[in-house]
C-alpha angles and dihedrals in degrees: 000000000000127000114227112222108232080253091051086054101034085054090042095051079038085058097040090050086056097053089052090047079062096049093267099135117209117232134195124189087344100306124096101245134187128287082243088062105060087078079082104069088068091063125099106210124232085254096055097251110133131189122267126200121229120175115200119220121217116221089258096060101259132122111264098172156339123227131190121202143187112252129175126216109215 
């Protein structure tokens, strides 16, 4: 699993803010949550689980949401 550099996260959380500007609500582990809490998807867990990205479509092609959700790698 990749690092992420301070930089990689600060221009990732830079990119997320800009999609909410737009009406894309952020989503972890299915609640909108504060701007102060995405640092967390960077996190691995003591129990191994990580965070995973996945961006909902509307029917018009458009981005609706992004979701990020606790996975485990067994």
């Amino acid at each position: 699993m990749k690092k992420y550099s301070t930089k990689e996260q600060k221009q990732y959380i830079d990119g997320l803010k800009r999609f909410e500007s737009k009406g894309v609500p952020v989503y972890i582990d299915g609640q909108q949550v504060d701007e102060a809490d995405w640092e967390k998807i960077f996190q691995v867990q003591e129990d191994g689980a990580f965070y995973m990205c996945d961006y909902v479509g509307s029917e018009e092609g458009t981005l609706k949401e992004i979701h990020f959700d606790r996975v485990y790698n067994r």
